[in-house]
KETORTOR-706366 format. One record per atom (N, C-alpha, C): z, x, y; residue in three letters. Coordinates in steps of 0.05 Angstrom, whole numbers, plus 5000, padded with zeros to 4 digits. Example, Ala and Ser with C-alpha at 12.3 -4.5 7.8 and 13.67 -1.06 7.14 Angstrom:
residues 2
515652644886ALA 515652464910ALA 515652644934ALA 514252574955SER 514352734979SER 515752585001SER 
This chain:
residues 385
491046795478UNK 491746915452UNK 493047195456UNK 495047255443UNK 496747485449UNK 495047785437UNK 496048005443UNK 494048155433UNK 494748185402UNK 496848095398UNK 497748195362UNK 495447975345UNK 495747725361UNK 493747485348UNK 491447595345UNK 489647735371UNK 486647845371UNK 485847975357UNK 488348245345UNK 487848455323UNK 487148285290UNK 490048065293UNK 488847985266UNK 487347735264UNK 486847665287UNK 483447515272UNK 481347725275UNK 481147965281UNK 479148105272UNK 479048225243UNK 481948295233UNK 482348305209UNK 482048015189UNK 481947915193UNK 481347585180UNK 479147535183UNK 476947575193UNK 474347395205UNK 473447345179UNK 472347065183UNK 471346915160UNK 473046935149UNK 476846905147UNK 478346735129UNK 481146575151UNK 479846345164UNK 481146225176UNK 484246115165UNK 482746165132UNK 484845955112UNK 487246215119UNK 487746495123UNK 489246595119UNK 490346645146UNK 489346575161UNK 490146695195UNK 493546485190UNK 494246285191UNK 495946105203UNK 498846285181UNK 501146285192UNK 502746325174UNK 503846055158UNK 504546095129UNK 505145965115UNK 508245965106UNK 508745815082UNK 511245745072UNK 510045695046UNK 510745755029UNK 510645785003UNK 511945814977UNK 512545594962UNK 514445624944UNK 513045754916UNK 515345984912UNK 513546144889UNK 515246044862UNK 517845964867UNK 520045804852UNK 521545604858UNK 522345454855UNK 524245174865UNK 526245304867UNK 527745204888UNK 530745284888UNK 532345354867UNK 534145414867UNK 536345464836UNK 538845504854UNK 540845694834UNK 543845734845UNK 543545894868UNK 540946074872UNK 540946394887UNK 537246274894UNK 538346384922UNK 535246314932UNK 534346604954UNK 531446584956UNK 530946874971UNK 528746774986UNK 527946895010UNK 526846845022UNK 524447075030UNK 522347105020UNK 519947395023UNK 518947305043UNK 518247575067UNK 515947625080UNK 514747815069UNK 512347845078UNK 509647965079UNK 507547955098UNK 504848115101UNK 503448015118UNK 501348125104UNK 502048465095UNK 499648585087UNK 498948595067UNK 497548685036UNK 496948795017UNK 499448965010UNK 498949165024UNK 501549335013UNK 503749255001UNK 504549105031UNK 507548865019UNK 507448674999UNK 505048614993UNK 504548374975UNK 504348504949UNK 503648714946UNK 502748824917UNK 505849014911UNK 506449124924UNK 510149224923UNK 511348994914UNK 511648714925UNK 513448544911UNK 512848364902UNK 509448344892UNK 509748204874UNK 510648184837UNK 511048424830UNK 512448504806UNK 514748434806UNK 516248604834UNK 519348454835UNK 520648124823UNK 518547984843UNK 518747744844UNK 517847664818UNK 515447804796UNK 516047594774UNK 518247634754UNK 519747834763UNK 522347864749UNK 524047664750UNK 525147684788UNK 526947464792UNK 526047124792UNK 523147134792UNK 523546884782UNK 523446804753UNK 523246974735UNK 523746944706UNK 527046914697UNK 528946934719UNK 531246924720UNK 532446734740UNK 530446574748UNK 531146224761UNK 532546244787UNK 531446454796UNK 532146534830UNK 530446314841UNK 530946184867UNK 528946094882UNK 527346234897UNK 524446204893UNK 523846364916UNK 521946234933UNK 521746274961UNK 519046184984UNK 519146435004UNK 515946374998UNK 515646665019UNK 514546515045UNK 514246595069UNK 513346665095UNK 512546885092UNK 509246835105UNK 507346925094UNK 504446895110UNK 502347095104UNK 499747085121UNK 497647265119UNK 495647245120UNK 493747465112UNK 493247475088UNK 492847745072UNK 491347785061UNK 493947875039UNK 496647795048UNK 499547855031UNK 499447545021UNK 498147275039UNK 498447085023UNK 496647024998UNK 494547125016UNK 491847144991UNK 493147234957UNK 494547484948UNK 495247654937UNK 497447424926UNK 499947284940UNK 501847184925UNK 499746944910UNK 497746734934UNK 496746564905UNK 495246654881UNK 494846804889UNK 493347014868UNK 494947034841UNK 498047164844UNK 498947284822UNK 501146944806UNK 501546774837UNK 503646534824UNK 503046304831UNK 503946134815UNK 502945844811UNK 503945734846UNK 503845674869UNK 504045714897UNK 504645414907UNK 507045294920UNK 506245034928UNK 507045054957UNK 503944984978UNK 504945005010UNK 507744775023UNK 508844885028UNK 511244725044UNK 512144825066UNK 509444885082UNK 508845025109UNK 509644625127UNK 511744745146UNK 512044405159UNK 509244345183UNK 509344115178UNK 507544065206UNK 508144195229UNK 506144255254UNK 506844355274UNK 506444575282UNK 509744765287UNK 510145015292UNK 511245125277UNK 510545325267UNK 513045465249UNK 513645595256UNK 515245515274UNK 518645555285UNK 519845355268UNK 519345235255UNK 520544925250UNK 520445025228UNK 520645255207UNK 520545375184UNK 522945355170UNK 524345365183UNK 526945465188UNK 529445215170UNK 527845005173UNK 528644775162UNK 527644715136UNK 525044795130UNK 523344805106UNK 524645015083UNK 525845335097UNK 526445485083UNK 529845455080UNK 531145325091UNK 533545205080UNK 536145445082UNK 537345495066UNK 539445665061UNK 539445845048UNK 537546075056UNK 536846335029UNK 538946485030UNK 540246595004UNK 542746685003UNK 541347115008UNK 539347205004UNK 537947435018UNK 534947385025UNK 534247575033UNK 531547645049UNK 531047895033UNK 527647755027UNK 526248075018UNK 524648115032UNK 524248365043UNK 521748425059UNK 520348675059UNK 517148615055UNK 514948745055UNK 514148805076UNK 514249095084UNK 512849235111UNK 509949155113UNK 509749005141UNK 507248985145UNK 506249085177UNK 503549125184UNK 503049365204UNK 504749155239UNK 503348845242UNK 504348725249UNK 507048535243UNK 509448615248UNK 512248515237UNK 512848275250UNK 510448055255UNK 511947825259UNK 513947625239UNK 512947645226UNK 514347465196UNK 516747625192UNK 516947825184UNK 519247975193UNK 521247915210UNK 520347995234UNK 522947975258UNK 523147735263UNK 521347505261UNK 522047175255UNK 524847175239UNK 523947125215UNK 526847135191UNK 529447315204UNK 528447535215UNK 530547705223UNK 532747575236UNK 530547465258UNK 532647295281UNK 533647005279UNK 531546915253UNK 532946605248UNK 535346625229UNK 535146875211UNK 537846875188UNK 538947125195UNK 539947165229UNK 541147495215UNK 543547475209UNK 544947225192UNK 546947255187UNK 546247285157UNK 543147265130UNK 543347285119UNK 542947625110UNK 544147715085UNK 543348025079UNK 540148015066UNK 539448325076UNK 535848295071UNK 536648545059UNK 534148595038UNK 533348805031UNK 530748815036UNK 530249135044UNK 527949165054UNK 526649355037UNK 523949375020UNK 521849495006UNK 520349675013UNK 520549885018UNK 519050085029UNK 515850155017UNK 514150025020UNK 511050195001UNK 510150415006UNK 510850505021UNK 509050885032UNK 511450945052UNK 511351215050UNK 512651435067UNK 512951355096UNK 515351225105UNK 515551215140UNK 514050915145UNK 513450775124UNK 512150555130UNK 514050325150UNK 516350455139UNK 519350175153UNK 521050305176UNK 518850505186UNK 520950675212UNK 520350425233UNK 517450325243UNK 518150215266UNK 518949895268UNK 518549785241UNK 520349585238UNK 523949555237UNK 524749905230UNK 527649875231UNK 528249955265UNK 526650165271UNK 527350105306UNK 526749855323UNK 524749595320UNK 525249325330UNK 527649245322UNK 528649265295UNK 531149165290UNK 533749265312UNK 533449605318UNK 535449665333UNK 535449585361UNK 532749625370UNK 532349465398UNK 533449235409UNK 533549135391UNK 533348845382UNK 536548655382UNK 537748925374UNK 540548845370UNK 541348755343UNK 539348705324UNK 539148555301UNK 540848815274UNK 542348605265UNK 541748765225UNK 540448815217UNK 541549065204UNK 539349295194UNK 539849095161UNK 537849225147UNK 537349105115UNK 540449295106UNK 541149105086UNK 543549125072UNK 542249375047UNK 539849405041UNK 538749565027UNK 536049545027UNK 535449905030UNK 532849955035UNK 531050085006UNK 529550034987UNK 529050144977UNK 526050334971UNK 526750534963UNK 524450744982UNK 522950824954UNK 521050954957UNK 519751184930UNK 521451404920UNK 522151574934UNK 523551874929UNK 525451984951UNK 526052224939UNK 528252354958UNK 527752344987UNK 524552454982UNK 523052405007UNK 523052345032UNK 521951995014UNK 522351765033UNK 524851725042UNK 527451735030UNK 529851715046UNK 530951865066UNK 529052115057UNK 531052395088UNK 528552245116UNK 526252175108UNK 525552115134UNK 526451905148UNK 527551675135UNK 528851425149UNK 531251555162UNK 532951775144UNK 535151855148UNK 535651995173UNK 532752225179UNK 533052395204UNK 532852175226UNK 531551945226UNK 531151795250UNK 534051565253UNK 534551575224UNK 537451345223UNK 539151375210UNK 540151615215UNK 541451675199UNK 544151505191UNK 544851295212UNK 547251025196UNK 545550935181UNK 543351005165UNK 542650805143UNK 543050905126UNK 543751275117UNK 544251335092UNK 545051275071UNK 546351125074UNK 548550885055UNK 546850725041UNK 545450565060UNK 544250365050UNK 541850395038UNK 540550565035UNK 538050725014UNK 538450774994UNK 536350634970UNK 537050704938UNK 534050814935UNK 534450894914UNK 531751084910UNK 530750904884UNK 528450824880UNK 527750594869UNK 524450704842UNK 523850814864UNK 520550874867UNK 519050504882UNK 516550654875UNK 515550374879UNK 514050214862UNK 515549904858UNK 513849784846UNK 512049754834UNK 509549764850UNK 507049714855UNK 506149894828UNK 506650134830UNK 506250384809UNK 507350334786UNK 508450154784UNK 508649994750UNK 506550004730UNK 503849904742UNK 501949804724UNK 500950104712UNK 501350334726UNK 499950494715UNK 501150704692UNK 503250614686UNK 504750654658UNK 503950534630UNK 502250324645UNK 501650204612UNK 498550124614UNK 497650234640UNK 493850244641UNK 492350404618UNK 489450274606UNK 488750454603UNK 486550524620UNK 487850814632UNK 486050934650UNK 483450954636UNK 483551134616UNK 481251314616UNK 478951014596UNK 479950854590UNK 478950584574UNK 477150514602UNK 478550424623UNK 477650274639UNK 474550474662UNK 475950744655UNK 473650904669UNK 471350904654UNK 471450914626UNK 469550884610UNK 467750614613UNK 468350394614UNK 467850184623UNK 465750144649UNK 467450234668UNK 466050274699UNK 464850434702UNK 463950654686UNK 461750804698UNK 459750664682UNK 460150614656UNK 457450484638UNK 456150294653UNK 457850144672UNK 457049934687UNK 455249994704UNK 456050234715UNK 455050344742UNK 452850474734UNK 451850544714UNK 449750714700UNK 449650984697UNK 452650994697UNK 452551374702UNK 452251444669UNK 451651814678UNK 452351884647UNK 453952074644UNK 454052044616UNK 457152224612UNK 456052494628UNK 459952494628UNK 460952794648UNK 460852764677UNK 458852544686UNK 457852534713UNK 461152394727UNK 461752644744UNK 463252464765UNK 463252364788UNK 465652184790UNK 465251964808UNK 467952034836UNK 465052034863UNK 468652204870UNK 468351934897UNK 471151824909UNK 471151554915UNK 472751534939UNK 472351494968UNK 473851564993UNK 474551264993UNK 477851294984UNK 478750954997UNK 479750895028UNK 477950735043UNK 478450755063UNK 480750635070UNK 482250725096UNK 484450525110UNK 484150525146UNK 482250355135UNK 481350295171UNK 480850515192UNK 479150695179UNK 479450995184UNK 476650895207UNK 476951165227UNK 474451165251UNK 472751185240UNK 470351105249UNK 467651165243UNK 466751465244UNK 467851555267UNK 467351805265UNK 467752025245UNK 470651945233UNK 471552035210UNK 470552035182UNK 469251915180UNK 466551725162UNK 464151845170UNK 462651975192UNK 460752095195UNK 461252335190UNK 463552485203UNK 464452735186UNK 464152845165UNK 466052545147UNK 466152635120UNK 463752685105UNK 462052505114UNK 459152465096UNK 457452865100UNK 457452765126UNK 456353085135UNK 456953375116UNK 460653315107UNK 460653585084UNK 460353505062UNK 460653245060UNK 459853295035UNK 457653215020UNK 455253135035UNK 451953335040UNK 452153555032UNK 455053755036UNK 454154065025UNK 455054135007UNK 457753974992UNK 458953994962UNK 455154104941UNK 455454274927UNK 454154314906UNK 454154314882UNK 456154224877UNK 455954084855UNK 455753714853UNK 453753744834UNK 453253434830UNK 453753184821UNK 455252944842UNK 456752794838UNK 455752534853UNK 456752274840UNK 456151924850UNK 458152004861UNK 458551844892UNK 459951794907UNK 459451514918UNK 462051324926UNK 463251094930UNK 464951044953UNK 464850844966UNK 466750804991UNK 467650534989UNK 470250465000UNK 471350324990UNK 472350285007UNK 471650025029UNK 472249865054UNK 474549685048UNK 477449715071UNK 479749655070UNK 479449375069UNK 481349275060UNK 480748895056UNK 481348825081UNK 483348945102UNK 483048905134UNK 480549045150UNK 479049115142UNK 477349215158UNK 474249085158UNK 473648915185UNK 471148815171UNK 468148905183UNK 468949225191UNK 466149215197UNK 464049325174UNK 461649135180UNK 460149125158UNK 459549355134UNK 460349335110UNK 459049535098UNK 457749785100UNK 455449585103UNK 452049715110UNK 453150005136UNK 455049955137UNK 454650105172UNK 455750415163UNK 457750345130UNK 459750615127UNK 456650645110UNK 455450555093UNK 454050625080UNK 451450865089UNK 450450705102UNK 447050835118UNK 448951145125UNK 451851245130UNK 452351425136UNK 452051615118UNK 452151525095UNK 452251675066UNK 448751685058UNK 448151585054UNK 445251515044UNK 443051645066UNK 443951685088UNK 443351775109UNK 442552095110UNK 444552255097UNK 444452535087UNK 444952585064UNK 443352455042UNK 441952535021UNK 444652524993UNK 447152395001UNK 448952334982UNK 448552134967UNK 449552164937UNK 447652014922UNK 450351794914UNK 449851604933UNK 451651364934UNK 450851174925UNK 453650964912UNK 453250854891UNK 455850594901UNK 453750394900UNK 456050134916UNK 458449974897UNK 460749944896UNK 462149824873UNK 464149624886UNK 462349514917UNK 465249294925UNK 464949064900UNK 463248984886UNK 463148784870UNK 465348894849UNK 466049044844UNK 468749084821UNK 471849144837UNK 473249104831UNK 476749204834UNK 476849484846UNK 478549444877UNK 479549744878UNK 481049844854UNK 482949674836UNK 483849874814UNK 481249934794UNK 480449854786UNK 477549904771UNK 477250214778UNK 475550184807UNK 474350424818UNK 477250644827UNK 479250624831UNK 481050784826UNK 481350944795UNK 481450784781UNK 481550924745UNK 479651074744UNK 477050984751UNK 474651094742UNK 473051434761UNK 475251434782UNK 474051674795UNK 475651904789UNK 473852094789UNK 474352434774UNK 476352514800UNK 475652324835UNK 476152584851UNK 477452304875UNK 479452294883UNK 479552044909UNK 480052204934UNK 479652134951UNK 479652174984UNK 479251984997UNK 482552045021UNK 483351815036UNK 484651995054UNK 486251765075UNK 487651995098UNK 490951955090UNK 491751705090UNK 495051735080UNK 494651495070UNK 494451395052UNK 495051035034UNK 496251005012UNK 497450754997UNK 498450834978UNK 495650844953UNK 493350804963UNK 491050864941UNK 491551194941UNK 492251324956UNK 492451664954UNK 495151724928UNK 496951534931UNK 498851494918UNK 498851404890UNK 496451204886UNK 495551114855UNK 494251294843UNK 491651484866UNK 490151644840UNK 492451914836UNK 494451924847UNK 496652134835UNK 497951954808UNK 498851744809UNK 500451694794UNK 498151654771UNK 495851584767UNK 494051644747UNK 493051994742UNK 493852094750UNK 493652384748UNK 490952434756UNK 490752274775UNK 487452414782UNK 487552674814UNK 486752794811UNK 485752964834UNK 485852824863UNK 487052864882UNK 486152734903UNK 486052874931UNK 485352784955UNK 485153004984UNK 486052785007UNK 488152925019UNK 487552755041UNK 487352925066UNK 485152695082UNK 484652825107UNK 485952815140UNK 486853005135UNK 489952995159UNK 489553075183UNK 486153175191UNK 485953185216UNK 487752955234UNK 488253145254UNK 489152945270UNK 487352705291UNK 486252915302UNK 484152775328UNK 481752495301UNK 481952525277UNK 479952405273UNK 480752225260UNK 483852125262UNK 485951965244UNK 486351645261UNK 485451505247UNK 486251205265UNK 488951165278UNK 491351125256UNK 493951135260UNK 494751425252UNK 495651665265UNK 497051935265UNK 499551775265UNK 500651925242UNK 504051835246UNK 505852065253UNK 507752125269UNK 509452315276UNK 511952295258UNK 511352135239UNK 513752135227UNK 513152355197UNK 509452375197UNK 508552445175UNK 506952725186UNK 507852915197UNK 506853095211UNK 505653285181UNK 507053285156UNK 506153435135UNK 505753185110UNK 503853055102UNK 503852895078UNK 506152925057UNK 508152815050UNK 509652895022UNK 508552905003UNK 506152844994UNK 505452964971UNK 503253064976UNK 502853174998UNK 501553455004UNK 502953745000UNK 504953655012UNK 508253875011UNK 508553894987UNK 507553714961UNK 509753774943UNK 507753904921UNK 506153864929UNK 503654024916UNK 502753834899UNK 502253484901UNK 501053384885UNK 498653314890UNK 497753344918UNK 496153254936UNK 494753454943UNK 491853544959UNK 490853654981UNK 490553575011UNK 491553725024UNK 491253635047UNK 488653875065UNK 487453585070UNK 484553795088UNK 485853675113UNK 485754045141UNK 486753955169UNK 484553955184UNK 482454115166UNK 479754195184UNK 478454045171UNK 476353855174UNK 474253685161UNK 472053935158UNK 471654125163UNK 469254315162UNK 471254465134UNK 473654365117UNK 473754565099UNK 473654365071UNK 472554175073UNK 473153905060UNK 470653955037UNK 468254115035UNK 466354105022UNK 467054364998UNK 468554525009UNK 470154704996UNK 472654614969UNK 474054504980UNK 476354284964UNK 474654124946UNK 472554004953UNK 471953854931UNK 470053904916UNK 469154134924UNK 467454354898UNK 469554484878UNK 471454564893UNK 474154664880UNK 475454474850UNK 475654284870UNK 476753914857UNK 475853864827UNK 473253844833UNK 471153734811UNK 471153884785UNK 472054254793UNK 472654374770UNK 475554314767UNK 475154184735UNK 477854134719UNK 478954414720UNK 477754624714UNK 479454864706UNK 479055124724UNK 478954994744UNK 479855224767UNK 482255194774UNK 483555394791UNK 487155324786UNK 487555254805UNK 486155164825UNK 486854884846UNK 486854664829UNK 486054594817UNK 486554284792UNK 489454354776UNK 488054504772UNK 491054564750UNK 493254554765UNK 493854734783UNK 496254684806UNK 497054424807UNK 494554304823UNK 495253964825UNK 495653794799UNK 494953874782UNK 495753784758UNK 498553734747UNK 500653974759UNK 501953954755UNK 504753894770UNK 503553914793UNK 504753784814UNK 505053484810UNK 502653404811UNK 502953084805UNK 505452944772UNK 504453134761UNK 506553134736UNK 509953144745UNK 509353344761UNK 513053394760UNK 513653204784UNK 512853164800UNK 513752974828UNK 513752814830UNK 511152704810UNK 511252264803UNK 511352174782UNK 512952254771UNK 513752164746UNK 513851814741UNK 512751694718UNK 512751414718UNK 514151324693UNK 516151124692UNK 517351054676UNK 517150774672UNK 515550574693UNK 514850374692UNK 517550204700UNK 519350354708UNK 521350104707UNK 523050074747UNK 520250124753UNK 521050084787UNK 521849874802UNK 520849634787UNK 521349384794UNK 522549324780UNK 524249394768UNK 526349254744UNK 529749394778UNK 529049734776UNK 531049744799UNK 530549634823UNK 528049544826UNK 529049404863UNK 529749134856UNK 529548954833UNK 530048684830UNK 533648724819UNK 534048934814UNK 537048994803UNK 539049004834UNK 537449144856UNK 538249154877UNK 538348794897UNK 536548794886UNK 535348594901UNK 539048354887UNK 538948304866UNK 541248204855UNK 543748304856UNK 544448594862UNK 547448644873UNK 547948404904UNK 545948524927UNK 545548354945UNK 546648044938UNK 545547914927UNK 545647704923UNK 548247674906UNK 549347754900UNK 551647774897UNK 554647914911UNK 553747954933UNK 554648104949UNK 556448434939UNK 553848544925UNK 555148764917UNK 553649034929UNK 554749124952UNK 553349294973UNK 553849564963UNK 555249654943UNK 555049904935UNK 553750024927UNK 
């Protein structure tokens, strides 16, 4: 077994059904057909909005597909497997003549650079979900010898100067889109649904709920965190929220919390969006959950130590929406109990700041997936401008 296989049956254990890659028709063919990868969540929840656009407009679509990105497409569409016997290598015949390629960054890019090298004569557009997420998939492509995506579409100004300092022949091909995914929270009701989830949870009013979404973060980083904030004094339910790739047990992030006298409160039985709406305060290290409780205007921190970071990215040496002031960024974990004493007051002018940061920088208009499916159709029309 290769080592890329080993990583993700550890991310899969106990879902064999999702280990194998698939073929999946999310639409029957038509005049214009497309062809999606995915692997992870990220990519799966970025295009699946897209996709119920273009198939409301009689595109064909089949994705290639795996994990916990396939989980997510049967989830949102009516799904028929037309994975061939065998190998899929033999895909190739199943997925026929796609006139583009969409593709969802995922951490392992096999489904990816598969399609890459079976259609690089077709044009791809490529979906960016988080900041620098598509740097080391566009360098396999250069390695590689392969075509780059006919169009990349990113979040913000941002996201495009970082693709740009590393590639810079892609400037062209970058449209600024936002992202998808951040659709739903234009027409949520937040503060409905928080009201809801805490009643559930048994809190009472005023009491907040402050909620570390994890992303496969060290343990150590997790013993840390618990440790300050043991010393936060002001009084708050706190929640942890284990990555859908990550399977070590619960119980293990838990006993860390409960351990030093934090008054924790378990909510894997409801929706990360649920428990996203419903917290006063989120903390994470870089994800796009850091990215949702901004676009709901909630308060958030991320923790940018380096030494205590699973994946450190060099591409992300300053968070962008740390920089832009929508975000906190803690570098020292010993100043983390500080920030979120700070946090919790609405009207200290660290909130307010971030208050308005998040206002002016993420602006939501709901219509993100209306421009990457608009892109997504120049392509397919061969209109590269």
């Amino acid at each position: 077994m290769s080592s890329e296989d080993k990583k993700r049956t550890g991310y899969l254990e106990g879902r064999p059904d999702l280990f194998r890659t698939k073929v999946l028709e999310i639409e029957k063919d038509g005049e214009k057909n497309i062809i999606v990868e995915a692997r992870d969540p990220g990519g799966a929840n970025t295009l699946s909005p897209v996709l119920k656009l273009l198939k409301k407009e009689g595109i064909g679509i089949k994705a290639i597909t795996d994990g916990r990105a396939q989980e997510i497409f049967q989830n949102a569409f009516a799904t028929k497997d037309v994975t061939p016997q065998g190998n899929i290598l033999e895909a190739a015949g199943t997925i026929g003549a796609p006139d583009v390629s969409l593709t969802g960054i995922s951490e392992e890019s096999g489904t990816e650079m598969f399609v890459s090298a079976t259609f690089p004569e077709v044009p791809s557009v490529l979906v960016e979900d988080y900041y620098s997420a598509s740097m080391g998939y566009l360098q396999k492509l250069k390695d590689g010898n392969l075509p780059y995506p006919k169009k990349i579409c990113v979040i913000d100004e941002v996201a495009r100067d970082i693709i740009i300092k590393k590639f810079p022949e892609l400037a062209d091909a970058i449209e600024i889109t936002g992202q998808p995914a951040f659709d739903r929270f234009a027409s949520e009701d937040t503060a409905g649904i928080a009201a809801e989830v805490k009643e559930e949870l048994g809190m009472k009013p005023g009491e907040a709920l402050v909620t570390f979404m994890s992303a496969m973060d060290k343990m150590e980083l997790v013993q840390k965190m618990a440790e300050e904030l043991s010393k936060v004094g002001k009084k708050f339910k706190f929640t942890f929220r284990i990555h859908p790739r990550d399977n070590t047990p619960l119980e293990d992030f838990e006993r860390e919390f409960k351990s030093r006298g934090i008054d924790y409160v378990r909510t894997m039985q409801m929706p990360t969006d649920k428990i996203g709406a419903a917290s006063d305060l989120v903390i994470n290290t870089a994800s796009t959950e850091g990215l949702n409780a901004i676009c709901r205007g909630k308060p958030s921190i991320n923790i940018t130590q380096s030494d205590l970071l699973a994946f450190p990215s060099e591409d992300l040496a300053v968070l962008p929406s740390v920089q832009l002031g929508a975000s906190v960024g803690v570098d020292k974990i010993e100043d983390l109990a500080d920030v979120v004493e700070k946090l919790l007051d609405s009207e200290s002018k660290d909130s307010k700041a971030l208050a308005r940061g998040m206002k002016k920088y993420y602006p939501n208009d709901g219509k993100n997936s209306k421009r990457v499916a608009d892109v997504v159709k120049k392509v397919l029309n061969k209109n590269y401008e």
